[in-house]
C-alpha positions in Angstrom: 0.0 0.0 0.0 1.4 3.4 -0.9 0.4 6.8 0.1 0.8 10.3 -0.4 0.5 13.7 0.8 -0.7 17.0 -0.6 1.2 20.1 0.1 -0.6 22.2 2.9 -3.2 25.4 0.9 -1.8 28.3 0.8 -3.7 31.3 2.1 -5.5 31.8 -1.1 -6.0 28.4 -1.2 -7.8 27.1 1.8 -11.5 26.6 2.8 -13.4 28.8 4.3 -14.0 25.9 7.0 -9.6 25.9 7.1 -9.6 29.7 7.8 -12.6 29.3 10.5 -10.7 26.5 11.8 -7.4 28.7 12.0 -9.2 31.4 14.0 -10.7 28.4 16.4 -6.8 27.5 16.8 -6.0 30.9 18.3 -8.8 30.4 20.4 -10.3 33.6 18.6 -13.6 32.1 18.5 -14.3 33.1 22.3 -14.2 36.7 21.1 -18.1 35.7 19.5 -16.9 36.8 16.4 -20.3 36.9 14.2 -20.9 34.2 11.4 -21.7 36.9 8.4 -24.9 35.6 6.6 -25.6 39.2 5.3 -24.8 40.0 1.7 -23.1 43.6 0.6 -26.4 45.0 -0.5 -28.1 44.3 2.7 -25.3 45.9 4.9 -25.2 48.9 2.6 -28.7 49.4 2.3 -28.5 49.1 6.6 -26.2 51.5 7.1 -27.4 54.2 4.4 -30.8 53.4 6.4 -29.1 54.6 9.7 -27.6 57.1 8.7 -30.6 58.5 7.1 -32.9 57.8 10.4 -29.9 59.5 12.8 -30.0 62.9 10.6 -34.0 62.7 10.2 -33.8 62.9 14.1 -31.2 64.9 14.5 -32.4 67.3 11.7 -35.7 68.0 13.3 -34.9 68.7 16.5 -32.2 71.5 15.2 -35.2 72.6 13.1 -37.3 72.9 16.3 -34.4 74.1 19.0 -33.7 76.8 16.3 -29.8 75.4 16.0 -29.4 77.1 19.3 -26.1 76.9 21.0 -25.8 74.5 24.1 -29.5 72.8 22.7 -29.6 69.2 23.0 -31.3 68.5 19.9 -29.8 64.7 19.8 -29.6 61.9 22.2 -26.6 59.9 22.1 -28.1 56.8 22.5 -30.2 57.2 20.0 -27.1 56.1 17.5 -27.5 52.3 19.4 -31.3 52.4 18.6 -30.7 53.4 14.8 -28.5 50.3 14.5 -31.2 47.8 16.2 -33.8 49.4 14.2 -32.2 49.7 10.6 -30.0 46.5 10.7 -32.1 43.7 13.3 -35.4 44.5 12.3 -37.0 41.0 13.3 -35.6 41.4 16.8 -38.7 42.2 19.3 -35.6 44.9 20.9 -35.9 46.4 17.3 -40.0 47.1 17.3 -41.8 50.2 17.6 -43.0 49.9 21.2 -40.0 49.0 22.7 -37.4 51.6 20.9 -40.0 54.4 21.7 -40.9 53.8 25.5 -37.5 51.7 26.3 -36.2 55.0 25.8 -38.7 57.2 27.5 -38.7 54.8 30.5 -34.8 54.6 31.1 -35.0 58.6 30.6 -37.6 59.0 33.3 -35.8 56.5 35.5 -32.8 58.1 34.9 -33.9 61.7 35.9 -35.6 60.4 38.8 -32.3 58.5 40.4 -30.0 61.6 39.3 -32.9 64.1 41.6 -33.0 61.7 43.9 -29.2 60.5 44.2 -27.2 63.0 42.3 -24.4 61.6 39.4 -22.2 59.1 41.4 -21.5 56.1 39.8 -23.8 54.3 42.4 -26.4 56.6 40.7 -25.3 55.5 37.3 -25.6 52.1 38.5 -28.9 52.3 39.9 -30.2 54.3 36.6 -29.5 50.9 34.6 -30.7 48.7 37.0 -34.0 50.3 37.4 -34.7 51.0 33.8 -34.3 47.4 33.0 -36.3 46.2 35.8 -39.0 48.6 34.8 -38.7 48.1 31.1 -39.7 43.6 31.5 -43.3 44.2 32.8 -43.9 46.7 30.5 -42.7 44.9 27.3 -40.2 47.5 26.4 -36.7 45.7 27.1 -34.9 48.0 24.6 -30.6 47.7 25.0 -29.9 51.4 24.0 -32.7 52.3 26.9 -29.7 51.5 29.3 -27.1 54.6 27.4 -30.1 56.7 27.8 -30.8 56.2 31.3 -26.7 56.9 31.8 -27.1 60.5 29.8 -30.1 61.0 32.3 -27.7 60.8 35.2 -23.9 61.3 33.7 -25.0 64.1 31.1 -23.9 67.1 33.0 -25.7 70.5 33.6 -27.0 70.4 29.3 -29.1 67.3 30.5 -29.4 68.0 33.8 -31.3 71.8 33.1 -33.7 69.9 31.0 -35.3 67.7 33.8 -38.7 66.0 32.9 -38.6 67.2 29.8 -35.2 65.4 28.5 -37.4 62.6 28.2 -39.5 64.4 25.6 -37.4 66.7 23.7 -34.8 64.7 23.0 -35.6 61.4 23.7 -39.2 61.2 22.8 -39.0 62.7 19.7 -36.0 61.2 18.3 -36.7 57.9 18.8 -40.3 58.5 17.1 -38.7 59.7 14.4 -36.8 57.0 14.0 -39.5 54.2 14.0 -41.0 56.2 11.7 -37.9 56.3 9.4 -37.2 52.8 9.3 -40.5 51.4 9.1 -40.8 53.4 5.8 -37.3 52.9 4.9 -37.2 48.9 5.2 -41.0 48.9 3.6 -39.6 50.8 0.8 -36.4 48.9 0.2 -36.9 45.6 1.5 -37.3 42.8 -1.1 -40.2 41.7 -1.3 -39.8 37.6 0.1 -42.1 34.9 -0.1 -43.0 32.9 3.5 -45.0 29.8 3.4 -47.5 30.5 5.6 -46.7 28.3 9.0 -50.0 26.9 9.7 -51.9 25.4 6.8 -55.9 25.4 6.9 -57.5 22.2 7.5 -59.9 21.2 4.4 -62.2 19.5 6.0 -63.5 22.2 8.5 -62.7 19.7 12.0 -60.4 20.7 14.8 -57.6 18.5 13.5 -54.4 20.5 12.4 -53.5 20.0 8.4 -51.4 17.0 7.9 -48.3 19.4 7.2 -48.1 20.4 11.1 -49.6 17.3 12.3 -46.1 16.1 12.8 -42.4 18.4 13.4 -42.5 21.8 14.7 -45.8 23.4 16.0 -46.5 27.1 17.4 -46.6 25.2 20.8 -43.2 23.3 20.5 -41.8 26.9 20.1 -43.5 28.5 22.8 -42.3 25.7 25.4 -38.9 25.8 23.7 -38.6 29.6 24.8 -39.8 29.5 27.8 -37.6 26.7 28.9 -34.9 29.1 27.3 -35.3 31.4 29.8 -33.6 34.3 28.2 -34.5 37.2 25.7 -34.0 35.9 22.2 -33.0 38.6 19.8 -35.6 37.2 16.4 -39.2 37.9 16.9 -41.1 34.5 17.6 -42.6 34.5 13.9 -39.3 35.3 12.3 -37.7 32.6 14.4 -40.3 29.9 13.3 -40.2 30.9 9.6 -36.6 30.6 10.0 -36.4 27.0 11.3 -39.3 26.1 8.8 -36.9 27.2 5.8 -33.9 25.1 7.8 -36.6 22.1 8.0 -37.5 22.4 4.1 -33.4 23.0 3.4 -33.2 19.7 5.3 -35.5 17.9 3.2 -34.6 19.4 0.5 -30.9 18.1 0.5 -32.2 14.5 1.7 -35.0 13.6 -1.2 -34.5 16.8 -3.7 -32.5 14.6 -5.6 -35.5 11.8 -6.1 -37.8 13.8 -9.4 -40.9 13.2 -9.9 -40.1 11.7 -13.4 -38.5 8.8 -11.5 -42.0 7.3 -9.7 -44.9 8.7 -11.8 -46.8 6.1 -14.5 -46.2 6.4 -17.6 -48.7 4.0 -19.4 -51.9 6.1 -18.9 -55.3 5.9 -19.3 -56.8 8.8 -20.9 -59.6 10.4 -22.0 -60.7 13.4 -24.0 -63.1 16.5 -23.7 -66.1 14.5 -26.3 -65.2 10.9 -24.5 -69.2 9.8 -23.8 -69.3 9.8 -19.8 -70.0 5.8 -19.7 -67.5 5.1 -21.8 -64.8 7.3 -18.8 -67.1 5.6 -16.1 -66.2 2.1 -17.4 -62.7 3.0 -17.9 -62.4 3.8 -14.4 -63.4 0.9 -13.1 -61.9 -2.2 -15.7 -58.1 -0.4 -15.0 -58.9 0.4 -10.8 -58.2 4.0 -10.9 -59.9 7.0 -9.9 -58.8 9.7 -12.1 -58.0 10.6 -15.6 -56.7 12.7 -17.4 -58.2 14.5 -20.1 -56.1 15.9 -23.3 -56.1 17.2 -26.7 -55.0 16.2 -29.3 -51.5 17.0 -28.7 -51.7 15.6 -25.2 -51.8 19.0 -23.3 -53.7 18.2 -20.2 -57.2 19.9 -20.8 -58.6 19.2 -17.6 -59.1 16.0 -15.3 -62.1 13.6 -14.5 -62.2 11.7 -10.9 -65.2 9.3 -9.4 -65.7 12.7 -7.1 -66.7 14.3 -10.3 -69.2 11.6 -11.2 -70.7 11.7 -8.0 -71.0 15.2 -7.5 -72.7 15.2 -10.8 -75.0 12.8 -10.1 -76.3 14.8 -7.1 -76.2 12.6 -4.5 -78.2 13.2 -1.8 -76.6 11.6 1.5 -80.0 11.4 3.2 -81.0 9.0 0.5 -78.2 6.9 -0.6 -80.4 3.8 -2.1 -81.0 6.2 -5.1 -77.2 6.4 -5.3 -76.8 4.0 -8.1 -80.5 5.2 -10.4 -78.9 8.5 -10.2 -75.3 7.7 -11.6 -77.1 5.5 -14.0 -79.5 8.3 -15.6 -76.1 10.9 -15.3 -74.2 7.7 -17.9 -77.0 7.0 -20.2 -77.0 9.2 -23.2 -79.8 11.4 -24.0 -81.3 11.0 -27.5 -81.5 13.8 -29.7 -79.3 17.0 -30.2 -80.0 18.8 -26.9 -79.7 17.6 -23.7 -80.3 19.1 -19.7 -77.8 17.1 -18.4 -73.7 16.5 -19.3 -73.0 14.4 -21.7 -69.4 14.0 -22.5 -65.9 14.2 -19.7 -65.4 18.1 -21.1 -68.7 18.7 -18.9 -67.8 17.3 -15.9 -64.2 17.4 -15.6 -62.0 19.8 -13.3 -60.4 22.4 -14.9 -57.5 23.9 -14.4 -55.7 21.4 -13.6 -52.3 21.1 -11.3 -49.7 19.8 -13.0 -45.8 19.2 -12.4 -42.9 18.9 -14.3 -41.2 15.5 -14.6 -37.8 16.8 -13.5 -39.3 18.9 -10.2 -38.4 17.3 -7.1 -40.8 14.7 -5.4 -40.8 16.9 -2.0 -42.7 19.5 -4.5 -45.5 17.5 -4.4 -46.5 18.0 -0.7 -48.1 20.6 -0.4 -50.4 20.3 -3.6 -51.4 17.3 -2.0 -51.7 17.4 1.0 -53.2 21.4 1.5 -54.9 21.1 -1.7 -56.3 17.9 -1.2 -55.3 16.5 -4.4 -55.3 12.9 -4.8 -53.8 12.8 -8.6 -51.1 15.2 -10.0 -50.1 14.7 -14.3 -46.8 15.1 -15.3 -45.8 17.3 -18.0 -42.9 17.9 -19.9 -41.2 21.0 -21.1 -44.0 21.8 -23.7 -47.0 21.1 -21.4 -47.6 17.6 -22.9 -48.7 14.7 -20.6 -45.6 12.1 -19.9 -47.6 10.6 -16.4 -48.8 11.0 -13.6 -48.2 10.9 -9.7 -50.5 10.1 -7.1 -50.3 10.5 -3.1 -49.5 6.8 -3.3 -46.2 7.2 -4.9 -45.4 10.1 -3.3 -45.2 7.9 -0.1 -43.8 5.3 -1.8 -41.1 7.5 -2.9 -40.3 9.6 0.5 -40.0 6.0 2.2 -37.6 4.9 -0.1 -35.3 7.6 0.1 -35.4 7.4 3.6 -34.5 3.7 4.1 -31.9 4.2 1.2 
């Protein structure tokens, strides 16, 4: 046996899992240096977005303070809260309630503890403290609350002359002004991103959930999951389970994305088309044990599709009476003489139209939402021109997610 060895990478060379692993090796890591899963567009548009929120603020209150000289038309903090608000918008920190009275709360506080115990740094101390403690009942935990309660305390006679009112003019009115800013900013800018909705409706109008969050992660799981947690989670709790549902379907995604839906649907179909006599699809349906079929042109585009359902909704069947069950499909197949007619005649009459289709080369886990939310039971196949190559049905779906798992 003989063996070799390659020559290390150089820097240009190695992975970004060598250079990651080269930072662990320094023990750099401990720093928490951030995983960057922002692209360059998405920074810049963040940071033009602060900055444009920080001199809307700033701007009007020199507009309304006239510019004067020793005015404090700007609160520090205020530069913390443009970051959250522009750059973390799905944290609950980041929301409009909590940057606007976070602020005002930790201001008040702060006043109060700099009346009541002057600018020490026990008052400093006591500012934070308080603020926070006050800002968890009233849903308002807000991190740049804490700078502002310090400026209430540590600001010197500028701050200090302004008493109650710092916590308006300043603090009150920048901080509306930025909420305002970014909510219009980010709904002006933001791309626009498709969610699947996280909880599907249920079809059949009972209490049970849809079969799609029947099993994996539920509302509930999450909530229990948190509290457990026991900590302030910076992602809003919708964000955070839209994000783990995109994870999940990632997941599934890399497992069975590879298994198409040309690979398990029939190819040797039974077909029908839109002046096929109804008896003649009825008796189709029942010598080849099927349930649906498909109904084309003549260039085998799929036209539309014809189930039992269809038959039976057709032949009006009244549940109160089901002994007339079988008279009433019977006079719905037997042709009427004549040209005219009150009732359908042929499949085109009957069928379902449009129809849901797939391409052969889409990936099986496509199919799971069309049938399970849809309630489809039958799904053709098309290829690239729209013409019927087979079909795939919630059976070999199944059959087809079971394989690739035990594989």
């Amino acid at each position: 046996m003989t063996s070799s060895t390659r020559p290390p990478l150089s820097s240009q060379e190695a992975a970004p899992g060598d250079r990651l692993r080269w930072w662990q090796r320094l023990g750099l890591q401990r720093l928490g240096l951030q995983r960057q899963t922002v692209d360059w567009r998405e920074r810049l548009r963040d940071s033009l977005g602060a900055a444009l929120g920080v001199a809307v603020a700033g701007g009007v209150g020199w507009w309304l303070l006239g510019g004067r000289e020793g005015a404090l038309w700007l609160a520090a903090p205020m530069g913390a809260s443009a970051v959250l608000l522009f750059a973390v918008p799905s944290s609950p920190l980041a929301q409009a309630w909590p940057a606007l009275a976070g602020n005002v709360v930790a201001a008040l506080v702060g006043t109060a503890v700099y009346q009541t115990l002057g600018s020490g740094p026990g008052a400093a101390a006591a500012a934070v403290g308080l603020a926070l403690l006050l800002m968890f009942p009233l849903r308002c935990v807000h991190p740049p609350g804490g700078g502002t309660a310090l400026v209430a305390v540590l600001g010197g006679p500028a701050v200090h002359a302004l008493g109650w009112g710092f916590a308006v003019v300043p603090v009150a009115l920048n901080a509306a002004l930025l909420v305002v800013v970014a909510k219009a900013y980010r709904r002006i800018t933001a791309p626009q991103r498709v969610h699947a909705p996280p909880v599907h409706d249920n079809r059949h109008r009972t209490h049970d959930a849809a079969p799609q969050d029947r099993i994996g992660l539920t509302r509930a799981d999450l909530d229990a999951a948190l509290r457990d947690f026991n900590q302030l989670v910076d992602i809003d709790r919708d964000a955070l389970e839209d994000l783990l549902r995109q994870a999940q379907a990632q997941a599934w995604q890399r497992r069975f994305g590879r298994v198409r839906c040309g690979d398990i649907m029939s190819h040797d179909l039974v077909t029908v088309e839109f002046g096929t006599p109804l008896e003649e699809a009825w008796q189709l349906l029942f010598v080849h044990h099927i349930k649906a079929l498909p109904v084309v042109d003549r260039a085998r585009r799929v036209i539309g599709i014809v189930t039992l359902a269809d038959f039976i909704r057709q032949a009006r069947l009244d549940p109160r009476d089901p002994h007339r069950f079988g008279e009433r499909v019977r006079r719905l197949l037997r042709a009427t003489p004549g040209p005219s007619s009150d009732k359908p005649e042929v499949v085109g009459q009957v069928m379902a139209h449009p129809v849901h289709t797939v391409g052969s080369k889409e990936a099986v886990v496509e199919l799971v939402p069309r049938l399970s939310d849809l309630g489809l039971h039958h799904v053709p196949v098309v290829d690239a021109e729209r013409r019927l190559v087979g079909m795939v049905t919630q059976s070999d779906l199944v059959a087809a997610l079971y394989r690739a798992q035990a594989g």
